[in-house]
Backbone bond lengths (Angstrom), bond angles and torsions (degrees), N, CA, C in turn:
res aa  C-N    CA-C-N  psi(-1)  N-CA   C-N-CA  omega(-1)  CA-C   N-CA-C  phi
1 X - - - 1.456 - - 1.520 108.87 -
2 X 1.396 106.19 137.45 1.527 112.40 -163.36 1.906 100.16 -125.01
3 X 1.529 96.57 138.38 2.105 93.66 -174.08 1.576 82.78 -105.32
4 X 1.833 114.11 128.99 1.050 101.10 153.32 1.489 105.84 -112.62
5 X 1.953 115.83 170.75 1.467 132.60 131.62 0.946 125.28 -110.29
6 X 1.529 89.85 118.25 1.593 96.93 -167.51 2.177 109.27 -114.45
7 X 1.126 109.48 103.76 1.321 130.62 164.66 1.363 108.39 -20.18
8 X 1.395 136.03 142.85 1.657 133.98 -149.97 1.581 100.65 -153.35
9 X 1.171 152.44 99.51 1.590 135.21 148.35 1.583 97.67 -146.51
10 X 1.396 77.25 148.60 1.900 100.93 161.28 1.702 95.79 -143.95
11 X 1.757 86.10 145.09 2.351 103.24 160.81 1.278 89.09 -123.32
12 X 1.108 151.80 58.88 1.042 115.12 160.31 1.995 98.02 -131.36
13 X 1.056 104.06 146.62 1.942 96.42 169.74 1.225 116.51 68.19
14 X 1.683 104.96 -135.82 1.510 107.47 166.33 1.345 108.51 -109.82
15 X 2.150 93.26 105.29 1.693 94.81 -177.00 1.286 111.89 -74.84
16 X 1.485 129.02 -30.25 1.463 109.80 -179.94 0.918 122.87 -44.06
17 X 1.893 104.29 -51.66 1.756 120.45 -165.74 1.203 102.18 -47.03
18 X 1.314 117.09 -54.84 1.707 119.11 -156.92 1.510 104.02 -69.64
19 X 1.160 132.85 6.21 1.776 136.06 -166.75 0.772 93.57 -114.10
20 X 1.558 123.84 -66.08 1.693 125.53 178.58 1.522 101.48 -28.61
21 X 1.392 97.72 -79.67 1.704 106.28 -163.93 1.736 115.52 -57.64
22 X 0.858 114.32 -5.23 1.751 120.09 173.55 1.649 84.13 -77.19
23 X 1.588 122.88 -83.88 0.911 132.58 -154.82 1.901 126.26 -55.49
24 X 1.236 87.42 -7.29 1.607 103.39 171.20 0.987 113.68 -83.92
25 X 1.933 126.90 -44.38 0.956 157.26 136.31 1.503 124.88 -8.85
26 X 1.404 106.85 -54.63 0.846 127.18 177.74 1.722 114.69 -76.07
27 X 1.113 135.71 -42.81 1.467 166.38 165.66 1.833 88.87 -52.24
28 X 1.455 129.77 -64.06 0.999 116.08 -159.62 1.519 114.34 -79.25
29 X 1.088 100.77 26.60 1.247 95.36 -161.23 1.974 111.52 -99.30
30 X 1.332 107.74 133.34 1.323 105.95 -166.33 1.606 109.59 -48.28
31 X 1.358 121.45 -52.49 1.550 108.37 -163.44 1.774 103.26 -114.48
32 X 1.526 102.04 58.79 1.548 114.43 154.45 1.287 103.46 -166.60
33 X 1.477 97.42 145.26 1.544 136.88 -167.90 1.397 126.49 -93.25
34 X 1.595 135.58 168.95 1.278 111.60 148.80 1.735 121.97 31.36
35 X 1.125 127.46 78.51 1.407 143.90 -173.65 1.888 92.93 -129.92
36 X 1.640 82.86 112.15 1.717 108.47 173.40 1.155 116.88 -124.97
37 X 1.661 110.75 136.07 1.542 105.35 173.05 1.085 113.63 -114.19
38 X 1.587 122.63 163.61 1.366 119.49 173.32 1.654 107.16 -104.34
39 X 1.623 101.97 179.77 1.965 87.36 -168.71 1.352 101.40 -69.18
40 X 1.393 104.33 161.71 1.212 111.72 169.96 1.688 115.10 -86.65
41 X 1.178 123.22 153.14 1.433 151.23 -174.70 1.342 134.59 -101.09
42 X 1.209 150.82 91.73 1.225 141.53 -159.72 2.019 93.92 -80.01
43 X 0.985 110.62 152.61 1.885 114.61 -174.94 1.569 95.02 -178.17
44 X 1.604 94.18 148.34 1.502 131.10 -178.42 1.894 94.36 -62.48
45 X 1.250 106.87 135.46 1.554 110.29 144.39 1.570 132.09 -41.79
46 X 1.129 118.23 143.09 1.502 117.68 -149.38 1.839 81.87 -142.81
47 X 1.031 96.42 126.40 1.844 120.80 178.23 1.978 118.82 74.09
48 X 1.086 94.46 -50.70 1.689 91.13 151.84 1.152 125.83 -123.52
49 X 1.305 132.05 130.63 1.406 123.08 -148.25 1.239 98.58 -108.37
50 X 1.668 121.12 -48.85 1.437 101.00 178.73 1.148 144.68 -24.87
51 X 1.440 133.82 43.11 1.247 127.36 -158.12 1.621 101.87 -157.90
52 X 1.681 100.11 167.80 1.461 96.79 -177.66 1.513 117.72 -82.94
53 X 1.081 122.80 161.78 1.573 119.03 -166.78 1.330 111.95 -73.83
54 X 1.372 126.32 177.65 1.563 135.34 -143.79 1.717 96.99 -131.38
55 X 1.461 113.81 162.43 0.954 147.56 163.46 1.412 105.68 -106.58
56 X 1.409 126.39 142.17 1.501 127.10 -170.92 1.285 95.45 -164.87
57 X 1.522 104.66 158.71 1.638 130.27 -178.63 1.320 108.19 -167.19
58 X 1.550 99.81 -163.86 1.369 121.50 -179.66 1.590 114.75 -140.07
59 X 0.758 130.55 145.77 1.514 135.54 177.87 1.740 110.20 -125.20
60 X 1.785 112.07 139.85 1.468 90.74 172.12 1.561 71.46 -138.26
61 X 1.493 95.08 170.31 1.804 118.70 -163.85 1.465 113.62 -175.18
62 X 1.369 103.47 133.08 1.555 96.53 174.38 1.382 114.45 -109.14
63 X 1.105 157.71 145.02 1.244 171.45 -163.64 1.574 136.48 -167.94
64 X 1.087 113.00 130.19 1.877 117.48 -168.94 1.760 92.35 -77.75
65 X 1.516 125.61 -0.81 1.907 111.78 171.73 1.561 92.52 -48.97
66 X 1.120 144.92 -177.18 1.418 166.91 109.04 1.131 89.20 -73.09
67 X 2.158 107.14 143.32 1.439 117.30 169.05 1.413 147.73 -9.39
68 X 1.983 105.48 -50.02 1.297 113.49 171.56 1.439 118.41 -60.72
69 X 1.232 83.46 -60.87 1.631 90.22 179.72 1.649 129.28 -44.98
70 X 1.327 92.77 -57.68 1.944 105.76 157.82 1.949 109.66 -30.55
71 X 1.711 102.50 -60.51 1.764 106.33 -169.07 1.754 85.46 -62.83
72 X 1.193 120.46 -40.23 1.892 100.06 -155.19 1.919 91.10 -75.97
73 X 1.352 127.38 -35.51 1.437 122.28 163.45 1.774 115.57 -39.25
74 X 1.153 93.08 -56.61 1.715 98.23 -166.00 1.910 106.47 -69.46
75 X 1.456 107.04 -22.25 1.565 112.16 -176.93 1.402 110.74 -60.15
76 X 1.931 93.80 -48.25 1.600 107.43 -171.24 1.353 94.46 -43.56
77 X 1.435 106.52 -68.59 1.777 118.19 -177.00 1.627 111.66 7.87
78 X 1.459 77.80 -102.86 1.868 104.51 152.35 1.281 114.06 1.83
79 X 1.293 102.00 -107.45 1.458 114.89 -176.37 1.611 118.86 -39.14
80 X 1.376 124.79 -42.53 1.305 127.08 156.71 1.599 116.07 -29.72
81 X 1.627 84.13 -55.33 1.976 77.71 -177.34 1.520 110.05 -115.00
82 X 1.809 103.92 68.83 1.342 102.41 146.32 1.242 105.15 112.98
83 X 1.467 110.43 -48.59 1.780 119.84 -132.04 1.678 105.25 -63.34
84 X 1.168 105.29 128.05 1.637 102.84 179.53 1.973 96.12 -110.32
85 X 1.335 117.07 131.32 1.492 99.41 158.99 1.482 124.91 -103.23
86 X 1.178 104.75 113.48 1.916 124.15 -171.39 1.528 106.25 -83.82
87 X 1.039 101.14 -58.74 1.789 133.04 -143.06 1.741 112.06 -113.10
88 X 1.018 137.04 64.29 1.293 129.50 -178.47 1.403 103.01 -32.33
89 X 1.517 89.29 124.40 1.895 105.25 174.18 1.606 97.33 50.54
90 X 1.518 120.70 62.17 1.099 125.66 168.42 1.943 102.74 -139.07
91 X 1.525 92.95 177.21 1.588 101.64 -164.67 1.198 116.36 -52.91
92 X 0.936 140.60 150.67 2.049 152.79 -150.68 1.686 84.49 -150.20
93 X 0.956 83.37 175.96 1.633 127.08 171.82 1.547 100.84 -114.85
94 X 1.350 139.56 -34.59 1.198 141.24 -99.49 1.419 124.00 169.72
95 X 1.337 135.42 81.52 1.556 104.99 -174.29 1.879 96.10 -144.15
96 X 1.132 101.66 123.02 1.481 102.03 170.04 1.892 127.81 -146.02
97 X 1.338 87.70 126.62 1.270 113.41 -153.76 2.155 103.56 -106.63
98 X 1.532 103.41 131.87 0.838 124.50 158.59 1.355 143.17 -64.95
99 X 1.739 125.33 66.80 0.973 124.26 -163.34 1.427 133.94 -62.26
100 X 1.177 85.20 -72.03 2.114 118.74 171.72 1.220 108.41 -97.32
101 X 1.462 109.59 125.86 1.627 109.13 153.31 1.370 94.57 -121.60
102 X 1.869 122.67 158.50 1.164 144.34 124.73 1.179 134.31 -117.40
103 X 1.293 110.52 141.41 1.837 124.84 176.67 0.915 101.37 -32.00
104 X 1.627 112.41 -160.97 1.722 125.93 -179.03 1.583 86.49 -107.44
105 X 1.286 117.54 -40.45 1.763 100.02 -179.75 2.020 115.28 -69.95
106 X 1.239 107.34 4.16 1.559 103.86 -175.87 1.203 115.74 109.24
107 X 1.660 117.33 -21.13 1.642 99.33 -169.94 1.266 111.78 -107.88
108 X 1.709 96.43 137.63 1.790 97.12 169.70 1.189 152.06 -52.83
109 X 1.247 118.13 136.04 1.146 119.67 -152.00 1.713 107.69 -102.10
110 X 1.515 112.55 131.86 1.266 118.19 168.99 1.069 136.51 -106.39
111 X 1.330 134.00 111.38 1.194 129.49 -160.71 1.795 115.38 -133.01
112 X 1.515 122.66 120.34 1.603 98.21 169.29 1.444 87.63 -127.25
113 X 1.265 93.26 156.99 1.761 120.58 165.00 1.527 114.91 -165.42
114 X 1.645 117.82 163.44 0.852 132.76 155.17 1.767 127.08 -7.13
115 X 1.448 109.39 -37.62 1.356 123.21 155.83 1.802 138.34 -116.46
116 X 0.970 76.75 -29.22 1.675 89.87 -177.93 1.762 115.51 -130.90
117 X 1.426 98.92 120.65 1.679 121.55 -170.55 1.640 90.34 -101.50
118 X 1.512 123.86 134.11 1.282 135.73 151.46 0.899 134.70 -125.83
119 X 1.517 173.19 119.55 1.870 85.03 -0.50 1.339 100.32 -75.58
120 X 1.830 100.67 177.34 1.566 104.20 -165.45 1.660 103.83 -59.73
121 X 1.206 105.27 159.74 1.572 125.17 179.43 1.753 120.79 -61.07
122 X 1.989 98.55 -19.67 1.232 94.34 -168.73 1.818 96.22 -124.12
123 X 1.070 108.24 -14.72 1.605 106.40 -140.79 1.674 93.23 -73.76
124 X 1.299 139.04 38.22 1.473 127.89 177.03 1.929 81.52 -119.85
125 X 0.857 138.73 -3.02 1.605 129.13 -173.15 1.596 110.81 -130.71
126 X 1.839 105.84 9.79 1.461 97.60 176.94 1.738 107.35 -117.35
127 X 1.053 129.64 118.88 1.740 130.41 -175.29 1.047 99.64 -48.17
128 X 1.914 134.98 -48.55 1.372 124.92 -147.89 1.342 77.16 -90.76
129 X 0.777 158.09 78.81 1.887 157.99 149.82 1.723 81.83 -134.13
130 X 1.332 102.30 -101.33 2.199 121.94 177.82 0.964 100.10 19.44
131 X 1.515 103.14 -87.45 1.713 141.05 -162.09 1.441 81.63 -39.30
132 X 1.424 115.09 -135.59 1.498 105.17 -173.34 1.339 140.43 2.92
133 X 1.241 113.12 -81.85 1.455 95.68 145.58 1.368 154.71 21.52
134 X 1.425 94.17 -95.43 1.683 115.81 159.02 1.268 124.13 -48.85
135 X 2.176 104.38 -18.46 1.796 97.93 177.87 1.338 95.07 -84.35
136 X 1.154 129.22 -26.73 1.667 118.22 -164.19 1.224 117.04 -108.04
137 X 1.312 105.16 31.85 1.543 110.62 -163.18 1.444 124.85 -178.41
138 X 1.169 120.38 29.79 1.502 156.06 -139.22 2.001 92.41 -55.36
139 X 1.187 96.28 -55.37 1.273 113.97 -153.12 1.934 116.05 -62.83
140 X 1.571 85.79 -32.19 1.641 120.10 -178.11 1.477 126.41 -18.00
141 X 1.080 134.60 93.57 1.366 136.69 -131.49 1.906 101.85 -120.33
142 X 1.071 149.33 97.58 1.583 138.41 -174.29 1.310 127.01 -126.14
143 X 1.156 124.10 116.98 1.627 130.43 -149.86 1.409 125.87 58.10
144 X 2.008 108.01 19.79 1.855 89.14 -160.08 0.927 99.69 78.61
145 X 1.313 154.11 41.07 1.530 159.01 89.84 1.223 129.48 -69.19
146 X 1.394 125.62 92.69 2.006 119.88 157.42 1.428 122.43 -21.55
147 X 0.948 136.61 156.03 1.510 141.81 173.34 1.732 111.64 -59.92
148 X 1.741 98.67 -56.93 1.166 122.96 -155.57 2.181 94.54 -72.40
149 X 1.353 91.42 -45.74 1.393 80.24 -171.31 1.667 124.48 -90.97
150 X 1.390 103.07 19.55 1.392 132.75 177.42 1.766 103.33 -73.98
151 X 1.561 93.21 -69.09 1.285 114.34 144.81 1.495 149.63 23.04
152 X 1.868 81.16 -88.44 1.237 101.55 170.28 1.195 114.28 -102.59
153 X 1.527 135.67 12.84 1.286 137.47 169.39 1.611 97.41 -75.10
154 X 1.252 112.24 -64.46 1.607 128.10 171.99 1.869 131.78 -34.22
155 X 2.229 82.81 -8.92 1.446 85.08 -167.87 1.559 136.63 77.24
156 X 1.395 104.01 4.80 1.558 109.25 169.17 0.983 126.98 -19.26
């Protein structure tokens, strides 16, 4: 059994709709459990800005996928609703990202390859990652960094 956080936004359309319905999606899904969200967030685009602003969250879930399997789950997601990628760090329909994993005994798991970065590569320097986050995960501690005062280094 695997805990993920899994990172949540769409700008494009109807971003709720398309979150909702991932996340139902996600819930129905035979081999994951317990699927929680935190509120969602309206936030500025982060790496290309031209664009309209985002809806963002957090998702936590437990599931017997191992990692890969989880990213090729969360792609389907995606692709279900729409998501074309044009534009690095450009507008989605759709975007969900694999933050946190832990084992079944609790400890995090690190993983990089060719497809899959764990934890994500960026998500300790982005707020709309934190924020969420911090609701489902208060305690969340990284390099000898608190969540909260990660945070507020970032200016939250």
């Amino acid at each position: 059994m695997y805990t993920y956080y899994i990172s949540v936004g769409s700008n494009m359309g109807d971003k709720k709709g398309y979150i909702h319905s991932a996340f139902q999606s996600l819930q129905q899904h035979e081999a994951v459990s317990k699927v929680i969200s935190s509120t969602l967030i309206e936030t500025e685009p982060w790496g290309y800005t031209e664009q309209d602003t985002f809806v963002n969250g957090m998702w936590f879930c437990e599931s017997t996928l191992e990692p890969h399997q989880m990213l090729g789950l969360i792609q389907c997601l995606e692709k279900g609703a729409g998501r074309k990628r044009l534009i690095h760090w450009g507008p989605r329909t759709l975007d969900l990202d694999i933050i946190l994993v832990y084992d079944i005994e609790g400890k995090m798991i690190s993983l990089c390859d060719e497809s899959l970065v764990i934890p994500h590569p960026h998500f300790w320097n982005r707020n709309f990652v934190l924020e969420p986050l911090s609701q489902l995960l208060p305690t969340f501690t990284y390099k000898g960094t608190k969540i909260v005062d990660r945070l507020a280094q970032l200016g939250a």
